[in-house]
C-alpha positions as a Markdown table, in Angstrom:
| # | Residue | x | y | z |
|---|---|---|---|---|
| 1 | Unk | -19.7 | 42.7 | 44.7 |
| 2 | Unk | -18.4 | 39.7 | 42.7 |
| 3 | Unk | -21.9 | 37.6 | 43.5 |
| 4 | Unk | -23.8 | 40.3 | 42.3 |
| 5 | Unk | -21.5 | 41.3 | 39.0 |
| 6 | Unk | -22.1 | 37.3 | 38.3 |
| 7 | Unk | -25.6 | 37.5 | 39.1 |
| 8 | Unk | -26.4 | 40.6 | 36.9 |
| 9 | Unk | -24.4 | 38.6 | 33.8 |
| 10 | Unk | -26.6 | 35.6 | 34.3 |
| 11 | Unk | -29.6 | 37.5 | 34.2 |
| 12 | Unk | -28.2 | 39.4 | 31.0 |
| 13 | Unk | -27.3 | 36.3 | 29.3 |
| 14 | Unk | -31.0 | 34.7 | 30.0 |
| 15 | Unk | -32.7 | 38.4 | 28.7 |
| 16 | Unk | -30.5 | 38.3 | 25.6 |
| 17 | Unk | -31.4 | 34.3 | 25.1 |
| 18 | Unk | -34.5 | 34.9 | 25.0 |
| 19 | Unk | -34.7 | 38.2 | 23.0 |
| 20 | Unk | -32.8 | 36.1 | 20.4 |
| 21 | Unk | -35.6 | 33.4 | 20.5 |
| 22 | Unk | -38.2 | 35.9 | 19.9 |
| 23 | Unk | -37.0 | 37.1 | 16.6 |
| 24 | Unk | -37.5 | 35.8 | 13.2 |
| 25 | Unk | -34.4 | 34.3 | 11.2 |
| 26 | Unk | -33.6 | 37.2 | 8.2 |
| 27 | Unk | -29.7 | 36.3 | 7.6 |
| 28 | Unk | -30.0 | 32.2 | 7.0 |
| 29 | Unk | -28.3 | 31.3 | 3.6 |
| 30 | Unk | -30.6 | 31.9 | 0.8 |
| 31 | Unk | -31.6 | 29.8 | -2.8 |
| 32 | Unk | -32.9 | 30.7 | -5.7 |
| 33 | Unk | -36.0 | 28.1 | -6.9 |
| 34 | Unk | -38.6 | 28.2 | -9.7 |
| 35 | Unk | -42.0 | 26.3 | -10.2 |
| 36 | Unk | -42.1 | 27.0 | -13.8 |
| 37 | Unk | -42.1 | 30.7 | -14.8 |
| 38 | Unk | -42.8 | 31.6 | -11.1 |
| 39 | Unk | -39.0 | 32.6 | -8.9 |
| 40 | Unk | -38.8 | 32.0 | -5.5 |
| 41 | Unk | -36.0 | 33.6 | -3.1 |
| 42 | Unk | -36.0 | 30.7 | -0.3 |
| 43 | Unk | -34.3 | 30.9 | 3.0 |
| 44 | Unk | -32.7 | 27.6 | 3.9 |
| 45 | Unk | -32.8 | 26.4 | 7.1 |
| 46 | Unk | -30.7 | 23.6 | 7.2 |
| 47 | Unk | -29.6 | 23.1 | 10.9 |
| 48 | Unk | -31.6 | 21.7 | 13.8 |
| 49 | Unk | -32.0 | 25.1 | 15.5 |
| 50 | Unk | -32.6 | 26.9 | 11.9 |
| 51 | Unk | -35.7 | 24.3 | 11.7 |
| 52 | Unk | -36.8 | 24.6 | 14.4 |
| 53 | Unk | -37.6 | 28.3 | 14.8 |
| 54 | Unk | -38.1 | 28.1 | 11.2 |
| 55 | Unk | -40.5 | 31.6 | 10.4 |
| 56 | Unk | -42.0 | 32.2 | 13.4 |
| 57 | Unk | -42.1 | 35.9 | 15.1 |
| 58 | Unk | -42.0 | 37.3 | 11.0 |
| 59 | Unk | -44.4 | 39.7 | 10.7 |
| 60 | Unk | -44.5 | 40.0 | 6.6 |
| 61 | Unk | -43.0 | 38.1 | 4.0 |
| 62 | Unk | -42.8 | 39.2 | 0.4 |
| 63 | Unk | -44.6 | 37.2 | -1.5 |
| 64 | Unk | -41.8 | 35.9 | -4.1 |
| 65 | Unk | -39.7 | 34.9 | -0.4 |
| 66 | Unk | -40.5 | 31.1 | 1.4 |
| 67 | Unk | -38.3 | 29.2 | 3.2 |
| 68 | Unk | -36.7 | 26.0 | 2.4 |
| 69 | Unk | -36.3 | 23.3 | 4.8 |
| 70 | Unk | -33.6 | 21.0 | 4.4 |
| 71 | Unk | -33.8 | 17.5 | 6.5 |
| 72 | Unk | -30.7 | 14.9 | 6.2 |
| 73 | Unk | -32.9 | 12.1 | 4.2 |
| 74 | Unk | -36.0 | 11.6 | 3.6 |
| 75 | Unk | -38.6 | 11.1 | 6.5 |
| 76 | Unk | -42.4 | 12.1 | 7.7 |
| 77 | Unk | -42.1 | 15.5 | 8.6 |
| 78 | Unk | -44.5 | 17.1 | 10.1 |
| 79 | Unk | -44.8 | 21.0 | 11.0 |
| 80 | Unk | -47.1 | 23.4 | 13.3 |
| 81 | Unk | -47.3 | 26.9 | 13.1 |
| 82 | Unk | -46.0 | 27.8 | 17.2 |
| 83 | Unk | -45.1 | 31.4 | 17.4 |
| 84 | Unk | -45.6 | 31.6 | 13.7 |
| 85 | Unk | -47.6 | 34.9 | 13.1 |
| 86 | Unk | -48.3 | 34.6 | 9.0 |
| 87 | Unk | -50.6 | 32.1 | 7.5 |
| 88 | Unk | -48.7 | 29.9 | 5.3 |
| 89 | Unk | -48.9 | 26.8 | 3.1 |
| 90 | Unk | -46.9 | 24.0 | 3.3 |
| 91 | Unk | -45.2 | 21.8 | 0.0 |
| 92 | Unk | -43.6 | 18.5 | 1.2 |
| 93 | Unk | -41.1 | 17.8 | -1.4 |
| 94 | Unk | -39.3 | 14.7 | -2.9 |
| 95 | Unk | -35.3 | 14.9 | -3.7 |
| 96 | Unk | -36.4 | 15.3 | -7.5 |
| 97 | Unk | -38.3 | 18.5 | -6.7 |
| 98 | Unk | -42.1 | 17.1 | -7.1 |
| 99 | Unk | -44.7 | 18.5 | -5.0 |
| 100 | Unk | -46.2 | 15.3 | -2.5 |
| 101 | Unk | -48.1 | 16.8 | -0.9 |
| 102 | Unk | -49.4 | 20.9 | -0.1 |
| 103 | Unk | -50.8 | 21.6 | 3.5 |
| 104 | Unk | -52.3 | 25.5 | 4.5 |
| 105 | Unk | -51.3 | 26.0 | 8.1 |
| 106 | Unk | -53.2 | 28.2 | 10.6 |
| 107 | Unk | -51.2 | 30.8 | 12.7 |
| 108 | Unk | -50.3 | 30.4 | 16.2 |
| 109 | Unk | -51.9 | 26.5 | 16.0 |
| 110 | Unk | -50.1 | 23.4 | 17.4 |
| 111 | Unk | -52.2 | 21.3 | 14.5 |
| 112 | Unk | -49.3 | 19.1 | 12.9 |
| 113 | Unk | -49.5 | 19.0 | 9.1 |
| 114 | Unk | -47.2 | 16.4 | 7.7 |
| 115 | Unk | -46.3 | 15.1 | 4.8 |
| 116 | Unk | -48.1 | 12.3 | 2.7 |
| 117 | Unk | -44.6 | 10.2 | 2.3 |
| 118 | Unk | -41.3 | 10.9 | 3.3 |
| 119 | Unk | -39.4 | 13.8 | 1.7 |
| 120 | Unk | -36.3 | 15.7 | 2.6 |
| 121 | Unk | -37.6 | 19.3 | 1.2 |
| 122 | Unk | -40.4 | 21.2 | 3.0 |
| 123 | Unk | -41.0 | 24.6 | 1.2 |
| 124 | Unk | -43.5 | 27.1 | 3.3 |
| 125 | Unk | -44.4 | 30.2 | 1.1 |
| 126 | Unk | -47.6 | 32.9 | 2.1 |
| 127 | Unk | -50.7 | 30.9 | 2.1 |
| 128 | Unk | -52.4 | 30.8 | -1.1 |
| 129 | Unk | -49.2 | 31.2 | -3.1 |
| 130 | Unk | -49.5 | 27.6 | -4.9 |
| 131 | Unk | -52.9 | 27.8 | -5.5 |
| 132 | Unk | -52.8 | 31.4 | -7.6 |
| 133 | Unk | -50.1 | 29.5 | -9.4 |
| 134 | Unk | -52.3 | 26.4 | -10.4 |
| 135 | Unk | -49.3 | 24.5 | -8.4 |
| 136 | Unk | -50.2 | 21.5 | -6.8 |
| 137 | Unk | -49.2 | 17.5 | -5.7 |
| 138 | Unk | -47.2 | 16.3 | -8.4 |
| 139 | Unk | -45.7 | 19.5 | -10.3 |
| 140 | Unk | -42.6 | 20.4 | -9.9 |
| 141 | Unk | -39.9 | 22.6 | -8.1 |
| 142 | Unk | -36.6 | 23.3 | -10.1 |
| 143 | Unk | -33.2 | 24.5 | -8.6 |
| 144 | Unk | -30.0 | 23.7 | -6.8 |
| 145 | Unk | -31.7 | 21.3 | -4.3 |
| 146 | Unk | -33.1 | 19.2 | -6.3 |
| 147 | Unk | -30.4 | 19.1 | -9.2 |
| 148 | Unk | -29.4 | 14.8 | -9.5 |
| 149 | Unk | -25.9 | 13.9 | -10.2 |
């Protein structure tokens, strides 16, 4: 009876574990950002796990919300779009806030897309968002992130 008490919390555990994989990240820590007039309500995923899964299994974004990826210094970083369900675009940005480099990502692709030079800030919004904007490599992002001492 024990065994199969143990056995059937195992097996709970492992269903639950994965159910929690398969859903999208709605209650990370968010920050308010602005490429000129434009807001943007960005998710921050800041911890190995919160990169990771990133926005994958999300059905729909609003098109104001992205989400802010936040690396310990300054690197390549390179994305792909596993599990991700929305097409979205990709800005690589340095500590000041300036765009490097802007990458449109395929859903559901293993294609890496990384960025031009290292940067600490990767900011994925709905694909095409940027470009409506007239934002590109070398304008500028503006918030907390990116404030210098």
């Amino acid at each position: 009876m024990l065994v199969r008490a143990l056995i059937a919390l195992v097996l709970f555990a492992a269903a639950a574990a994965t159910l929690a994989q398969e859903a999208p990240q709605l209650h990370l820590p968010r920050v308010m950002l602005t490429a000129g007039m434009h807001r943007i309500d960005a998710q921050v995923a800041q911890a190995p796990e919160e990169r990771q899964i990133g926005l994958m299994y999300r059905q729909n974004m609003p098109n104001h919300e992205g989400m802010l990826f936040v690396f310990e210094q300054p690197a390549t970083q390179c994305f792909w779009m596993k599990n991700t369900l929305l097409p979205l675009t990709a800005a690589f940005v340095a500590d000041d806030g300036s765009i490097v480099n802007l990458v449109d990502m395929q859903p559901q692709t293993l294609q890496s897309h990384c960025s031009a030079k290292p940067v600490r800030y990767v900011l994925e919004m709905n694909q095409g968002w940027f470009k409506k904007r007239g934002l590109k490599a070398g304008s500028r992002l503006a918030g907390v992130p990116f404030r210098q001492p």
